[in-house]
C-alpha positions as CSV (number, residue, x, y, z in Angstrom):
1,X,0.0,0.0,0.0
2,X,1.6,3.6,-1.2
3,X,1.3,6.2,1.8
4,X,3.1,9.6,1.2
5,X,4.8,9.2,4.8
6,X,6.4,6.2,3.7
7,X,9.5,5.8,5.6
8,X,11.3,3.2,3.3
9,X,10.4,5.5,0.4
10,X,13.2,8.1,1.5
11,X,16.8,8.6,0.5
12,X,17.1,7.3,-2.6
13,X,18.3,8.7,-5.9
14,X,17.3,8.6,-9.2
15,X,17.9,5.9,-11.6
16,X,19.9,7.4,-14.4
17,X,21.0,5.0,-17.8
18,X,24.9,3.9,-17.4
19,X,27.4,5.6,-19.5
20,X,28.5,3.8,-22.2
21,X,32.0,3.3,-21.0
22,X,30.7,2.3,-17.6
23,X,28.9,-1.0,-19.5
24,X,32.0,-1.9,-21.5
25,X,34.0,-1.5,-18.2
26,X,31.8,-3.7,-17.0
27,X,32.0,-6.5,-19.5
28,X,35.7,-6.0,-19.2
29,X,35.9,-6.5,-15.6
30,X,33.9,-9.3,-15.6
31,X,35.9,-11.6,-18.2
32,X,38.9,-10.5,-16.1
33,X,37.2,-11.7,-12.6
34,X,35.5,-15.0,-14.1
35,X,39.0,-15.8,-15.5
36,X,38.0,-15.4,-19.0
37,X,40.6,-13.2,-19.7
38,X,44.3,-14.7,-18.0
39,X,47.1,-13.1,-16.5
40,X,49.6,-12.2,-19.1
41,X,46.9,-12.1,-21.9
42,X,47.3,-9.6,-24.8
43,X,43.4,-7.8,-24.8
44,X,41.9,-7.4,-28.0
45,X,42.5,-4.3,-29.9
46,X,40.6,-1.2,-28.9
47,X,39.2,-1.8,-32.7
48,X,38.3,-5.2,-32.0
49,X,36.4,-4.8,-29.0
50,X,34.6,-1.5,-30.4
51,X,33.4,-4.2,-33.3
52,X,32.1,-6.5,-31.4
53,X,30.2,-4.2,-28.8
54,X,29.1,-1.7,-31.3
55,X,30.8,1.3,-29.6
56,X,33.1,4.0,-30.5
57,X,36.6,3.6,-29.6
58,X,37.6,6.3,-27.9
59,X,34.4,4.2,-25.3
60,X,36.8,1.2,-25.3
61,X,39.8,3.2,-24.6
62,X,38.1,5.0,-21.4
63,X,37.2,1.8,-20.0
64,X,41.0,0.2,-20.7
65,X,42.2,3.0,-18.7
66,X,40.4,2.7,-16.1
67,X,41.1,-1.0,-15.8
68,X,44.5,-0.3,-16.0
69,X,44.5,2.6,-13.4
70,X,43.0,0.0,-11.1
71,X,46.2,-2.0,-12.1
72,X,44.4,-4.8,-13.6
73,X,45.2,-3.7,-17.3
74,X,49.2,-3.5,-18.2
75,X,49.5,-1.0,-21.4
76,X,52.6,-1.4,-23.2
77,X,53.1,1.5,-26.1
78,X,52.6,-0.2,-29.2
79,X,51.9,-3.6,-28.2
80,X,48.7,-2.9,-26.4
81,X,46.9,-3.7,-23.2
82,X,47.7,-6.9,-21.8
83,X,46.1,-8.8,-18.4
84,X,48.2,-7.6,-15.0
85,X,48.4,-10.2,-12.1
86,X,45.5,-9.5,-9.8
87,X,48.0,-10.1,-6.7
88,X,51.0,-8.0,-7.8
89,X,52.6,-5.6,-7.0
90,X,51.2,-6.0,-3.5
91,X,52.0,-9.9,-3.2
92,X,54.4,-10.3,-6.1
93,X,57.3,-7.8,-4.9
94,X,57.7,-8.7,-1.3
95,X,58.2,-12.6,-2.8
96,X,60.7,-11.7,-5.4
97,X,62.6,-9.8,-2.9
98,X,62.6,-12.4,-0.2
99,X,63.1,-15.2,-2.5
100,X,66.4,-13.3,-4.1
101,X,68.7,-15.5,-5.9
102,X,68.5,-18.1,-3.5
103,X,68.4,-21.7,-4.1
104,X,66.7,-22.4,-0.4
105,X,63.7,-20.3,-1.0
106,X,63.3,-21.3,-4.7
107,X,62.7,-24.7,-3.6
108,X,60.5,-23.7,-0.9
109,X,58.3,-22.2,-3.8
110,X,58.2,-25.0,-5.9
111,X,57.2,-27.0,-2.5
112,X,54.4,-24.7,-2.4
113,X,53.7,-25.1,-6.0
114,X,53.2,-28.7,-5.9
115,X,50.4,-28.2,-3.7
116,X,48.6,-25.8,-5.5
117,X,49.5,-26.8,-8.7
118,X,48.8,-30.5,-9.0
119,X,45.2,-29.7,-8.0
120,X,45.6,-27.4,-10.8
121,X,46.3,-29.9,-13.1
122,X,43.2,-32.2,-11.2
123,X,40.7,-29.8,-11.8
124,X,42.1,-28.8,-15.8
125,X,41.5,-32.5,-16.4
126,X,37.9,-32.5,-15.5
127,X,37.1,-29.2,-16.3
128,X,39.1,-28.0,-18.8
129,X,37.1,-26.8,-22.6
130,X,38.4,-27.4,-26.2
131,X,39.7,-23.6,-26.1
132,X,41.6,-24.6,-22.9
133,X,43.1,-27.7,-24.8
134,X,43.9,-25.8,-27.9
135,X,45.7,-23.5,-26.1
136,X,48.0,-26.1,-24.1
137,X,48.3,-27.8,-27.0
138,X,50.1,-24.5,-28.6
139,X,52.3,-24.2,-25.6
140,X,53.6,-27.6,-26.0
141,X,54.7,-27.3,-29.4
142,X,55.9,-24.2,-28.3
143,X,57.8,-25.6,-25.6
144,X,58.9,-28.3,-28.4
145,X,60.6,-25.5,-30.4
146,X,62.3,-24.0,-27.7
147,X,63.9,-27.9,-27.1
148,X,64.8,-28.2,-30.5
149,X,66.6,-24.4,-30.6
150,X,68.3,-25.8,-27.2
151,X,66.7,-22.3,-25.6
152,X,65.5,-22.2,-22.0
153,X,61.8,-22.0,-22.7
154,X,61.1,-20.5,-19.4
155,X,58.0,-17.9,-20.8
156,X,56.6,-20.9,-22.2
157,X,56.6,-22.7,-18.8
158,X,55.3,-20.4,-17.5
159,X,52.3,-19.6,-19.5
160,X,52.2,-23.7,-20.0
161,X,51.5,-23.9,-15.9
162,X,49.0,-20.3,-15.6
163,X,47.2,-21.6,-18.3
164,X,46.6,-25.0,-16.6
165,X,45.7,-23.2,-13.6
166,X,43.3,-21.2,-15.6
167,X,41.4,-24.4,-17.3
168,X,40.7,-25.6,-13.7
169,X,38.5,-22.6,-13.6
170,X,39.6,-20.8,-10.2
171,X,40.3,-17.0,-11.4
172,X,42.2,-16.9,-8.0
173,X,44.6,-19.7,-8.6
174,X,45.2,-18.5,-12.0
175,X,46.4,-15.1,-10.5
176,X,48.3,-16.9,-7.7
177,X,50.1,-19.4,-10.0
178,X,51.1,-16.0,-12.1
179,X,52.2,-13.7,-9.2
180,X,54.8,-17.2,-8.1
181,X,55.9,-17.6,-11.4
182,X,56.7,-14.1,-11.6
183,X,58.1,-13.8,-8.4
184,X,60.7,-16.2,-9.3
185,X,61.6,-15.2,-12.7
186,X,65.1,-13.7,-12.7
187,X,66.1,-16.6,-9.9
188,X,64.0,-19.2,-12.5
189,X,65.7,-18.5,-15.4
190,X,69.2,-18.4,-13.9
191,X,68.5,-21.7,-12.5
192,X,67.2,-22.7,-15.9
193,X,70.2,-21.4,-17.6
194,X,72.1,-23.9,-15.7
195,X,70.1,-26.5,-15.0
196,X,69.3,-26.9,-19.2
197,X,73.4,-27.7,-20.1
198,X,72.5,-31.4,-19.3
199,X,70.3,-32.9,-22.5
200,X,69.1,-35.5,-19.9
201,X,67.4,-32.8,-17.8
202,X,66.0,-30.7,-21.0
203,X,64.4,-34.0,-22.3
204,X,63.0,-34.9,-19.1
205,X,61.3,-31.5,-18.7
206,X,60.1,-31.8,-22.0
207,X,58.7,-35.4,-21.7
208,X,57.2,-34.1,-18.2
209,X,55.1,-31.4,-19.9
210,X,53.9,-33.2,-23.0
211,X,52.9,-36.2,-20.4
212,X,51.3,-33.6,-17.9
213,X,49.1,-32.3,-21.1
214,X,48.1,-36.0,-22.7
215,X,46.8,-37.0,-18.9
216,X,44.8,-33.2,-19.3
217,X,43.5,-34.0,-22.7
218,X,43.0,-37.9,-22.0
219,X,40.5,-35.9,-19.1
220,X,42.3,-38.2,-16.4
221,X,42.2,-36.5,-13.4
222,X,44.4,-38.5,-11.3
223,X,46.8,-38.9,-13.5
224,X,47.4,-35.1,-14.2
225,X,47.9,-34.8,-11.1
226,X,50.4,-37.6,-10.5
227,X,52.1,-36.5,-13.6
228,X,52.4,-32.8,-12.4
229,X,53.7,-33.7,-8.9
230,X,56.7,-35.7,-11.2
231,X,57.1,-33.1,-13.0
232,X,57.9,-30.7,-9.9
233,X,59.0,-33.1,-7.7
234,X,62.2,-34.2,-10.0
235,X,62.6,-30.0,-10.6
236,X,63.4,-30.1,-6.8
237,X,65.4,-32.6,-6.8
238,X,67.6,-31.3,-9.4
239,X,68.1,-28.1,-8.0
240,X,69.1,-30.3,-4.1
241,X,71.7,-32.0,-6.5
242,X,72.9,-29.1,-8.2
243,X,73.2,-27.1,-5.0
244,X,75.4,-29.8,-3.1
245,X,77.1,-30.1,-6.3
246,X,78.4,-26.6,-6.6
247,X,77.9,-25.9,-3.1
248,X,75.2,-23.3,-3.1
């Protein structure tokens, strides 16, 4: 029943249509929270998106902006906008400095990353798409050329492991997994540098990840994970050998 003394009826404001760049926002923000869109991602072109929406660009470009002044948007000048780590700076910096160059607190990572990542791998198996398995099936030939050019590989890695976290479907873990990885990147790749001189531990690595992506594929959930937590369970051990080795 409508009375004019209403109590509940007071305080509010009027409803007014959303801007236009407040609704791509939006849409934006969404795909980044739902996981749609993964750390390290390129975004589509302002074009693209303006396209698709069936808005001006200079719309699209407001909305990017804001994304990124929130810090989940990265722009690089003329590459484009690409997908920031949810957790970093904030998480990301205080690991990289704390972790350092040290072979102790690299291996303490990795400890942690077996935890979270052969659940990871788990969940990808049951829940990963066709999109999901396209894209780890680029990675690994990917990580196939890099063996063949005897390179280190290490951005492939790492996209080969956020991307599994990402077809588990846990936006959260998918930002985690990328704020480790990125954390120990410098100490990774110096590790890698070494650690990839021996053909035997380059092959392994390799055989690992194409093994870690048939039990995905194959939609085996035990087996991913058994195959992830042999894949990070020899990385430790080659790093405990190659510390007592050289005595660091």
């Amino acid at each position: 029943m409508d009375t004019d003394d209403d109590p509940l009826g007071e305080g509010f404001e009027p409803v007014r249509p959303k801007r236009v760049s407040e609704a791509i926002y939006e849409q934006l923000r969404a795909r980044l929270a739902d996981g749609g869109l993964a750390p390290g991602a390129r975004l589509a072109s302002e074009r693209t998106i303006a396209l698709q929406m069936g808005v001006s660009r200079p719309m699209v470009r407001e909305a990017i902006n804001q994304l990124a002044a929130q810090g989940l948007l990265e722009i690089r000048p003329r590459r484009g906008a690409f997908v920031a780590t949810a957790a970093s700076p904030a998480l990301g910096d205080p690991f990289a400095k704390l972790i350092g160059e040290g072979f102790d607190r690299v291996i303490e990572l990795l400890e942690v990353r077996r935890e979270l990542e052969t659940r990871s791998a788990e969940l990808a198996a049951e829940f990963a798409t066709a999109r999901d398995l396209a894209d780890l099936a680029a990675i690994v030939a990917e990580l196939e050329r890099d063996h063949g050019r005897r390179l280190t590989g290490e951005e492939a890695d790492t996209r080969f492991h956020v991307r599994i976290a990402q077809a588990a479907g846990n936006t959260v873990l998918t930002h985690l997994m990328a704020t480790l990885h990125g954390a120990m990147r410098r100490t990774s790749l110096m590790v890698a540098q070494r650690l990839h001189a021996s053909d035997r531990y380059r092959d392994t690595i390799l055989a690992q990840h194409r093994a870690i992506h048939d039990a995905i594929r194959a939609r085996d959930p035990a087996a991913a994970r058994a195959r992830m937590a042999e894949h990070l369970d020899f990385v430790v051990r080659e790093l405990r050998y190659h510390r007592r080795k050289h005595g660091r």
